[in-house]
MOPAC internal coordinates of N, CA, C and O (Angstrom, degrees):
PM7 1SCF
backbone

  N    0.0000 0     0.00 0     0.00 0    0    0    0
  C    1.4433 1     0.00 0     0.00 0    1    0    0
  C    1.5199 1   108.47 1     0.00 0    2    1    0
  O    1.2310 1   123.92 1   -30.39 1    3    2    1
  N    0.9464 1   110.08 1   149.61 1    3    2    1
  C    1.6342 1   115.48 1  -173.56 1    5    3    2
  C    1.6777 1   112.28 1  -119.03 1    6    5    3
  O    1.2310 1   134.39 1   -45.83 1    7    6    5
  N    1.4371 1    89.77 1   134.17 1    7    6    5
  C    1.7130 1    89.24 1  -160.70 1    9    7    6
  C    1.8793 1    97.69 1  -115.32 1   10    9    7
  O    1.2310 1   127.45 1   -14.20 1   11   10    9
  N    1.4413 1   103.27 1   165.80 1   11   10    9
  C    0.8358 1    97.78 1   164.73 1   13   11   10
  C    1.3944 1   117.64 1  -139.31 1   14   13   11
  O    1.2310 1   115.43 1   -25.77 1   15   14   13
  N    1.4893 1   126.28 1   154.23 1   15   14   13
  C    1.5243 1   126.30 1  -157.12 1   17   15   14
  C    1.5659 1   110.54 1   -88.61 1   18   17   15
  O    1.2310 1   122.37 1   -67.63 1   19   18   17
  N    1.1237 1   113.06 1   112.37 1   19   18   17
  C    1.8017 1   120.55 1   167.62 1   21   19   18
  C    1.5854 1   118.36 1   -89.26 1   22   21   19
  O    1.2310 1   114.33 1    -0.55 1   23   22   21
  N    1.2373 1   128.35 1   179.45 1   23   22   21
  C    1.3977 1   127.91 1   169.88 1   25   23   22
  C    1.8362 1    98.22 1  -146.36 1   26   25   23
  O    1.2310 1   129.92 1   -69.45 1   27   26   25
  N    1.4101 1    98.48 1   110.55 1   27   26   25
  C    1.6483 1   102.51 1   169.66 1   29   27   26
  C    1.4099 1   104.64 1  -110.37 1   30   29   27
  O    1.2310 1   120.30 1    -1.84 1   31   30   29
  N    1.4966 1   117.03 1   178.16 1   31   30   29
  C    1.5946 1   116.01 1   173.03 1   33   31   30
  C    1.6223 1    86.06 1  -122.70 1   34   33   31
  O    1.2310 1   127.97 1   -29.26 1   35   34   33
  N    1.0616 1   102.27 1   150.74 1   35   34   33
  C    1.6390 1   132.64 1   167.53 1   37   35   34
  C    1.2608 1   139.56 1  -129.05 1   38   37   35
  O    1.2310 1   128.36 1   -41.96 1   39   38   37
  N    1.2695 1   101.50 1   138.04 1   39   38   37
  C    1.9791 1    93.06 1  -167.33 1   41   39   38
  C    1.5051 1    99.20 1   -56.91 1   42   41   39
  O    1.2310 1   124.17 1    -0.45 1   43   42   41
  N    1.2761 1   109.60 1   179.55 1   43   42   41
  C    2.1992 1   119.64 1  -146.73 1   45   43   42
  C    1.8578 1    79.04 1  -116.07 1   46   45   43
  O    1.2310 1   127.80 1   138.19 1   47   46   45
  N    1.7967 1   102.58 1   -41.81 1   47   46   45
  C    1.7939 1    93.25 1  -177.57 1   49   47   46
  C    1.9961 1   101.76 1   -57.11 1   50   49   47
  O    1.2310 1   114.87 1   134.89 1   51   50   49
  N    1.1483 1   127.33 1   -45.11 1   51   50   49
  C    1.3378 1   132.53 1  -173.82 1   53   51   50
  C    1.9363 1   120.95 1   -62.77 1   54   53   51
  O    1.2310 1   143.42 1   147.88 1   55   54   53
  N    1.6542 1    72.10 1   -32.12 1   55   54   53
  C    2.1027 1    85.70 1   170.75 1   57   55   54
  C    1.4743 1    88.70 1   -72.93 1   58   57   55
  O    1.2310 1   109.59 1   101.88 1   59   58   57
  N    1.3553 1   137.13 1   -78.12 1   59   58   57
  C    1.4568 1   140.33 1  -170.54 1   61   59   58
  C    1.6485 1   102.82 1    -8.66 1   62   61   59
  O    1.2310 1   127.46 1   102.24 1   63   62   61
  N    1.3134 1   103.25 1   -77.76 1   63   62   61
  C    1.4304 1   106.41 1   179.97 1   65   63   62
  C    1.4279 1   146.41 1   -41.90 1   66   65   63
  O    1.2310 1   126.89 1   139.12 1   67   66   65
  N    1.4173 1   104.34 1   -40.88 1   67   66   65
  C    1.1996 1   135.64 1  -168.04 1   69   67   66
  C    1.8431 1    85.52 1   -84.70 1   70   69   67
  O    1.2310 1   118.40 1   126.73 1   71   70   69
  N    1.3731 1   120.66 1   -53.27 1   71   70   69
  C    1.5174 1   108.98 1   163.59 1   73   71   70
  C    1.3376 1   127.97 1   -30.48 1   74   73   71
  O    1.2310 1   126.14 1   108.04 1   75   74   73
  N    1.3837 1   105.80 1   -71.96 1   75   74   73
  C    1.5498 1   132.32 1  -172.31 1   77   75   74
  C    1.8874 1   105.99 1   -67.20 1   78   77   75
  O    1.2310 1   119.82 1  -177.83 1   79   78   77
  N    1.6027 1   117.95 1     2.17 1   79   78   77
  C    1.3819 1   116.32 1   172.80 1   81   79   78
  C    1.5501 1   102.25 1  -116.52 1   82   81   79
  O    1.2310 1   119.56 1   163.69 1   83   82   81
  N    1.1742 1   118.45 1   -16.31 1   83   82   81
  C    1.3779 1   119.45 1   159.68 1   85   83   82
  C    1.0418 1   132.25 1   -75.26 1   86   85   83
  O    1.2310 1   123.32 1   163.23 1   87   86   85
  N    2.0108 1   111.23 1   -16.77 1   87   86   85
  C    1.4732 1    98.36 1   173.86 1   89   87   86
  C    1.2915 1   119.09 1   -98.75 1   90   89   87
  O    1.2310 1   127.77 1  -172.07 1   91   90   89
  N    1.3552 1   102.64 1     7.93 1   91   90   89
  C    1.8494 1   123.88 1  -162.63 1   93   91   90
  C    1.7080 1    76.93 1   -91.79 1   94   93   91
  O    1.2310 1   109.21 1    95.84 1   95   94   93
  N    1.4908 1   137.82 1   -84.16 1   95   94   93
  C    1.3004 1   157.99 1  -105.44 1   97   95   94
  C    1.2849 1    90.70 1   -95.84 1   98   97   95
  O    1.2310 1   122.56 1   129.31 1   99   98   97
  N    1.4896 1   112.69 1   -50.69 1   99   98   97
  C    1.6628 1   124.70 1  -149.88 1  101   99   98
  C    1.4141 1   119.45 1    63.88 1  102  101   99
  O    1.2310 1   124.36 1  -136.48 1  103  102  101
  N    1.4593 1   109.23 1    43.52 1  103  102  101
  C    1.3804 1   113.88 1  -167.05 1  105  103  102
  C    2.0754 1    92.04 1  -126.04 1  106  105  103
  O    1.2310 1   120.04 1   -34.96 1  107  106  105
  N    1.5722 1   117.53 1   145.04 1  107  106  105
  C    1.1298 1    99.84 1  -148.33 1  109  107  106
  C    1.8071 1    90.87 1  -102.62 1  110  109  107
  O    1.2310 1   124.07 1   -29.79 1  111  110  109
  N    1.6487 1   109.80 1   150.21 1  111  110  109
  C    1.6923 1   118.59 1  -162.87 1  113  111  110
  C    1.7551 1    98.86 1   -60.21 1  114  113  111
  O    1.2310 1   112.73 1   179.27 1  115  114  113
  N    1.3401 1   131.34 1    -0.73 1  115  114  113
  C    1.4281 1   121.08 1   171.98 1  117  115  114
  C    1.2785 1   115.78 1   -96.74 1  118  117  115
  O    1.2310 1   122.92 1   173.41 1  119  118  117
  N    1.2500 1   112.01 1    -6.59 1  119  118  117
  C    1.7425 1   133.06 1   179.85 1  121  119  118
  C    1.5600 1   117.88 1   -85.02 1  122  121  119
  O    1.2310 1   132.43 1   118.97 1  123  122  121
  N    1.5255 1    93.60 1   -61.03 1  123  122  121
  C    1.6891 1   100.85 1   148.13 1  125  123  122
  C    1.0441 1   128.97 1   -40.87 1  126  125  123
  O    1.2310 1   116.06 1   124.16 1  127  126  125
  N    1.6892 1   125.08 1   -55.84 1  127  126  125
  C    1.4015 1   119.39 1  -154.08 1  129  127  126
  C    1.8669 1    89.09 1   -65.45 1  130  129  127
  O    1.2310 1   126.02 1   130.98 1  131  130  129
  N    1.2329 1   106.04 1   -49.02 1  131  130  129
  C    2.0091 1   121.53 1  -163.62 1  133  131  130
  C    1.3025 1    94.74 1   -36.68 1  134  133  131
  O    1.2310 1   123.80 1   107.13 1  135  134  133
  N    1.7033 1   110.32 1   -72.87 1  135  134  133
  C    1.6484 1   112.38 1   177.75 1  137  135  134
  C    1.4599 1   116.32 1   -52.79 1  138  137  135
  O    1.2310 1   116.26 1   167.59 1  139  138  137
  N    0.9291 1   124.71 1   -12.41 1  139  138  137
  C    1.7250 1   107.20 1   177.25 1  141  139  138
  C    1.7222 1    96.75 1   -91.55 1  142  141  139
  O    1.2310 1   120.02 1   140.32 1  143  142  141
  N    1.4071 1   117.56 1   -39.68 1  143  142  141
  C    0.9183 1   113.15 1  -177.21 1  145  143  142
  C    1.6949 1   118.16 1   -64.18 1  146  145  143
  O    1.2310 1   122.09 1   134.07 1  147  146  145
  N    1.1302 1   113.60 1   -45.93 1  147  146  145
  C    1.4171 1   118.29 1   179.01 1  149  147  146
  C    1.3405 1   105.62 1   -63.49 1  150  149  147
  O    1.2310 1   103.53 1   136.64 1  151  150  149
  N    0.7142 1   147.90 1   -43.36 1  151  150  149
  C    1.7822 1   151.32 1  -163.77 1  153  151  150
  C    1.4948 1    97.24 1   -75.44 1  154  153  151
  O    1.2310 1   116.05 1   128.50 1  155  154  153
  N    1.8062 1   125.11 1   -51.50 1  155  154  153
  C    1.4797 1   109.13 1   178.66 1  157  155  154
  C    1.4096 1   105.74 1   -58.90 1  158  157  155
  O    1.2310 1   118.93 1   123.17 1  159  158  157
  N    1.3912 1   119.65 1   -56.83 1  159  158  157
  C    1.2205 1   121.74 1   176.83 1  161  159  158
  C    1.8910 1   126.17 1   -36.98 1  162  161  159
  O    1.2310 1   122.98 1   155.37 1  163  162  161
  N    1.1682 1   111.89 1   -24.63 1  163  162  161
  C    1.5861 1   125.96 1   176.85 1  165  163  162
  C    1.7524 1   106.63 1   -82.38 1  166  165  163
  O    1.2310 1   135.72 1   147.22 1  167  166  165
  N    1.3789 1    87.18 1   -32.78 1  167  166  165
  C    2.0449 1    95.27 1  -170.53 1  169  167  166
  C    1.5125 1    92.43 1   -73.06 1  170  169  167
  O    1.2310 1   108.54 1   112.36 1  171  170  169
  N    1.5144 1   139.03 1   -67.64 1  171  170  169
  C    0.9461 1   146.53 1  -127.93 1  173  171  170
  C    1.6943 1    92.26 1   -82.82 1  174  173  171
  O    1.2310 1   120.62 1   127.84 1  175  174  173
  N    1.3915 1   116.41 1   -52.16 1  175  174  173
  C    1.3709 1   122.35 1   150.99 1  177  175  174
  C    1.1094 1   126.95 1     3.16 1  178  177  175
  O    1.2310 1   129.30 1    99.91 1  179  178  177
  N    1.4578 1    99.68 1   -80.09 1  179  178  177
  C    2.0111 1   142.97 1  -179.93 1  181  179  178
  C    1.5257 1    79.81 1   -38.75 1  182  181  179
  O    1.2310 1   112.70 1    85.09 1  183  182  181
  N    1.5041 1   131.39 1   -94.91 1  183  182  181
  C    0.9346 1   159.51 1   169.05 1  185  183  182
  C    1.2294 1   123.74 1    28.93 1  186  185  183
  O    1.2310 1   129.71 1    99.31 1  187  186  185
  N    2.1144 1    98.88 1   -80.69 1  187  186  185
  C    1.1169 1   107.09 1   169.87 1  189  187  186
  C    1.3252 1   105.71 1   -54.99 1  190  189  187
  O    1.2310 1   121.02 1   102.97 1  191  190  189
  N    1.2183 1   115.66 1   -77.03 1  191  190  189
  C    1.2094 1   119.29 1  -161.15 1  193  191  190
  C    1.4863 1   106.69 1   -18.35 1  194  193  191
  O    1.2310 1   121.25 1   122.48 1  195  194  193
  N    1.2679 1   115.21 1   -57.52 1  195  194  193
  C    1.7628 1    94.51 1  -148.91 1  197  195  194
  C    1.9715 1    96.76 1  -100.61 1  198  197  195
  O    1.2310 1   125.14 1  -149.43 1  199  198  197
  N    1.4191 1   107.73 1    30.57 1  199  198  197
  C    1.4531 1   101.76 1   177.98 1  201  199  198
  C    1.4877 1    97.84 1  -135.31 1  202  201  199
  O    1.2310 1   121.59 1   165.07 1  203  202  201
  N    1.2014 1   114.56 1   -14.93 1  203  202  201
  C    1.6931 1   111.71 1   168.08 1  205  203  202
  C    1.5299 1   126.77 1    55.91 1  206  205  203
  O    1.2310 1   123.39 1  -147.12 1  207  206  205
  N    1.1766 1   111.11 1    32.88 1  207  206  205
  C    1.3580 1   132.70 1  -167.99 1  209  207  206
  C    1.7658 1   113.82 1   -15.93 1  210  209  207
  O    1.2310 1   109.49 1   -63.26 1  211  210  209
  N    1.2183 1   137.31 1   116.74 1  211  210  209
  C    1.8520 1   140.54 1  -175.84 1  213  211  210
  C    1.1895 1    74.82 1   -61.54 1  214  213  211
  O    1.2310 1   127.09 1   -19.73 1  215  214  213
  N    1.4870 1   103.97 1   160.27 1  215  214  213
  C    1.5121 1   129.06 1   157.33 1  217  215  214
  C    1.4590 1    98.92 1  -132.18 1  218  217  215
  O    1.2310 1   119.64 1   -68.37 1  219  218  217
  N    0.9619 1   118.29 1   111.63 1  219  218  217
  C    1.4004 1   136.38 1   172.03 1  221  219  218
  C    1.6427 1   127.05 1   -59.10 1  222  221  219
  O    1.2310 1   113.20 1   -88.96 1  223  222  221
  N    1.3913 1   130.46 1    91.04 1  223  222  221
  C    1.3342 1   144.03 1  -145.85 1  225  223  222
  C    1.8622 1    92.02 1   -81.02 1  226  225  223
  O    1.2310 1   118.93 1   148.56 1  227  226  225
  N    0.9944 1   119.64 1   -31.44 1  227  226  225
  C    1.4136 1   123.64 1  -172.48 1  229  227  226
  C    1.6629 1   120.14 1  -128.94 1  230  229  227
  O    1.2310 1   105.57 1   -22.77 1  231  230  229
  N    1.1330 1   144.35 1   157.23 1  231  230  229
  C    1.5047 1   136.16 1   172.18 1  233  231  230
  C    1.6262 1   101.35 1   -93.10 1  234  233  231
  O    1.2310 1   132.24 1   -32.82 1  235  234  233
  N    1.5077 1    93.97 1   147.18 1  235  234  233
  C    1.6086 1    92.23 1  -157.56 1  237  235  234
  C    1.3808 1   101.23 1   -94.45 1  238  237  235
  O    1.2310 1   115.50 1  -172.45 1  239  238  237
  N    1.5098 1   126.14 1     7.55 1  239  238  237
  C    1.4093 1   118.13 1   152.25 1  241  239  238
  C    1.3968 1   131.43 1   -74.30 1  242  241  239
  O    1.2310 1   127.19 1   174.58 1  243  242  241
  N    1.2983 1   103.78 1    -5.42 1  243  242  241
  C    2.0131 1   109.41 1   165.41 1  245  243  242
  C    1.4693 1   107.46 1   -82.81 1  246  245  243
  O    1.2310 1   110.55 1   153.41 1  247  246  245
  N    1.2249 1   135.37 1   -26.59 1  247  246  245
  C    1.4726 1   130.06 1   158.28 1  249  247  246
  C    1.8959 1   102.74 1   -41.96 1  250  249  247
  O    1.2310 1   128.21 1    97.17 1  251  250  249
  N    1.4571 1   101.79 1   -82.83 1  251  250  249
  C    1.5622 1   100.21 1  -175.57 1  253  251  250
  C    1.3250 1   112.14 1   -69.55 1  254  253  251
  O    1.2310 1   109.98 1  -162.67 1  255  254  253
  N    1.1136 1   136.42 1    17.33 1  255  254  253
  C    1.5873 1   128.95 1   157.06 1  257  255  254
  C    1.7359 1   105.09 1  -106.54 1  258  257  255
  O    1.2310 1   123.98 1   176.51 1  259  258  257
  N    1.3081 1   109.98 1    -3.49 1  259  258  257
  C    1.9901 1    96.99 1   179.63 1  261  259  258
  C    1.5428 1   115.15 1    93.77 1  262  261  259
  O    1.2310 1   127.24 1   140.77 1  263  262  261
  N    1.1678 1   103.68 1   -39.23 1  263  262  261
  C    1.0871 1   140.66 1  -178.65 1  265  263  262
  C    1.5730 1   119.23 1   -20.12 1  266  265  263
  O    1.2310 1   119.71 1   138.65 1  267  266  265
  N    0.9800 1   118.16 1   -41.35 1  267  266  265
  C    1.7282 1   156.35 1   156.82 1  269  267  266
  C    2.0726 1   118.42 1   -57.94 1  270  269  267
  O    1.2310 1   132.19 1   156.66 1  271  270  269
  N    1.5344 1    94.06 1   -23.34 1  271  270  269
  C    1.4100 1    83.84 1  -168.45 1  273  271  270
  C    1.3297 1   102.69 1  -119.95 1  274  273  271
  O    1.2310 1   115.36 1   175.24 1  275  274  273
  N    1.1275 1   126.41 1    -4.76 1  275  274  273
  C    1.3502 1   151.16 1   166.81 1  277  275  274
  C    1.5903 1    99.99 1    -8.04 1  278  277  275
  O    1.2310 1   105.26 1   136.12 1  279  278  277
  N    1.6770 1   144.89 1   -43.88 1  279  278  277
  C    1.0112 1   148.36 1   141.80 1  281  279  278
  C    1.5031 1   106.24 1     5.43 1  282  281  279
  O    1.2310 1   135.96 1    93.40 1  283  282  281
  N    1.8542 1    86.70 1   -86.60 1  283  282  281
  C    1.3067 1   123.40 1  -130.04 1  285  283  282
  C    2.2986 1    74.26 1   -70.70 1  286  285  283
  O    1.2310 1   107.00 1   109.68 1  287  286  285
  N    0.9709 1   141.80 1   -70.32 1  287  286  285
  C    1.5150 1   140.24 1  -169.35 1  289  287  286
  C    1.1822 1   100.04 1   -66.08 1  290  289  287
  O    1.2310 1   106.26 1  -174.99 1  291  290  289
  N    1.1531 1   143.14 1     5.01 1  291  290  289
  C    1.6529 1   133.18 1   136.24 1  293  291  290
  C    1.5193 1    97.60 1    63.37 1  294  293  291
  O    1.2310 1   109.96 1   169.18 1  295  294  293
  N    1.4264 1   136.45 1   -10.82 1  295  294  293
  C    1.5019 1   119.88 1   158.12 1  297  295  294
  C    1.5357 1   117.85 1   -96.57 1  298  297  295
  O    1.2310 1   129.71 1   -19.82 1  299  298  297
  N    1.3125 1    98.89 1   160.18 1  299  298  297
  C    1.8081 1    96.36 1  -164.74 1  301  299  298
  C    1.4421 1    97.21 1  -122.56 1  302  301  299
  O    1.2310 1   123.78 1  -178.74 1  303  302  301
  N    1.7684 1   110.36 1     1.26 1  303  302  301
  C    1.6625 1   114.89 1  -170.00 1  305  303  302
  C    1.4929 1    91.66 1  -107.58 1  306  305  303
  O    1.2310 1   114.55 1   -68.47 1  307  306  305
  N    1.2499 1   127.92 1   111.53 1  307  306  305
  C    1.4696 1   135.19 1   168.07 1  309  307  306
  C    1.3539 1   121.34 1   -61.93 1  310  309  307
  O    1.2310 1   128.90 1   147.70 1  311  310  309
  N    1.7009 1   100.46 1   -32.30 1  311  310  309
  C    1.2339 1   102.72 1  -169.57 1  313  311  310
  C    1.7577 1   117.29 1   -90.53 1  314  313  311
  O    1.2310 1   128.81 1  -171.20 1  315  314  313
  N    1.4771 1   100.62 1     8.80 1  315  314  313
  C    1.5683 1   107.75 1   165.09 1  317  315  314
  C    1.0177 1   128.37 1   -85.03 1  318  317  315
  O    1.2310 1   120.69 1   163.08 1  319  318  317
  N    1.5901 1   116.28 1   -16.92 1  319  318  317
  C    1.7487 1   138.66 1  -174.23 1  321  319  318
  C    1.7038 1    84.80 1   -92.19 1  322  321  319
  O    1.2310 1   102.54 1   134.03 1  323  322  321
  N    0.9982 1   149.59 1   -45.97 1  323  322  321
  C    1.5155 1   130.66 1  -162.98 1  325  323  322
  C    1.5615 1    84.26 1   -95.73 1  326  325  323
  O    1.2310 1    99.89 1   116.80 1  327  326  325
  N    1.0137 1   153.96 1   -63.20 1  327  326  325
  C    1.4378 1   136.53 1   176.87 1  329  327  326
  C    1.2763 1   118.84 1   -22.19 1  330  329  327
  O    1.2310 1   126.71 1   126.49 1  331  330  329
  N    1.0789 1   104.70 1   -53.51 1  331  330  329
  C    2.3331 1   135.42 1   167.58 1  333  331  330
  C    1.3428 1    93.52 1   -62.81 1  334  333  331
  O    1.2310 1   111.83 1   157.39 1  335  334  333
  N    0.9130 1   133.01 1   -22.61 1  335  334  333
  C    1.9898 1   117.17 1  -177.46 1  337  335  334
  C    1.4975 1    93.36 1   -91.23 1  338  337  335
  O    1.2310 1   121.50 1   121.76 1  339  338  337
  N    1.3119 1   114.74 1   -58.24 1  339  338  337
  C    1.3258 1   121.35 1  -152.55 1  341  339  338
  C    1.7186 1   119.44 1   -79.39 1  342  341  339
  O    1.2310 1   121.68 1  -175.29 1  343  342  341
  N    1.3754 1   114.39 1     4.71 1  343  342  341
  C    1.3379 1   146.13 1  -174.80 1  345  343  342
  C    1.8450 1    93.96 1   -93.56 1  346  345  343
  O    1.2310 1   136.61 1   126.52 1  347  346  345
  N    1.2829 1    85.44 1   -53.48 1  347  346  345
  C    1.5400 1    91.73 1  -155.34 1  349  347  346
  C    1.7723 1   137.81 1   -84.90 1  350  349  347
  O    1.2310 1   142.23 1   174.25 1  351  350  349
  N    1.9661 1    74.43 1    -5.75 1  351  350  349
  C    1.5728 1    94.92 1   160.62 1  353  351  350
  C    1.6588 1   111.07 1  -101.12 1  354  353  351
  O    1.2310 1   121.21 1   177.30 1  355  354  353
  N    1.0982 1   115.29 1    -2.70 1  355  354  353
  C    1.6459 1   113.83 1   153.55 1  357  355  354
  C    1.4822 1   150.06 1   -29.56 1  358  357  355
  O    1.2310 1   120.10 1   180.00 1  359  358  357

């Protein structure tokens, strides 16, 4: 498998550990980090896959603002429709 080399920073409490499981394991702290890393990376994977995330083509506050149909009411002056309301409860 062919890897390729990154550079992250990590908290020093998380280096501690990853020390102190390498000297228990004899397994080396760049081996660890890969497997922890690969395994979230497999879960998150898992994940999508079986939750298929919507991607949302529009923001769903232009539904409740009208905003969207703007076409279909053919005026682009808002402030003639509340002029038109406010006339018409007169």
């Amino acid at each position: 498998m062919y890897m390729k080399r990154y550079q992250v920073y990590l908290n020093p409490d998380s280096v501690a550990v990853l020390d102190n499981i390498e000297r228990i394991v004899n397994i080396s702290r760049s081996k660890l980090i890969r497997g922890v890393v690969d395994r979230y990376a497999n879960t998150v994977k898992r994940f999508i896959i079986e939750v298929k995330p919507v991607v949302l083509t529009k923001y769903r506050m232009d539904d409740l603002a009208g905003f969207d149909k703007q076409e279909a009411i053919g005026k682009t002056n808002f402030s003639e429709t509340v002029d038109d309301i406010y006339h018409r409860d007169l």
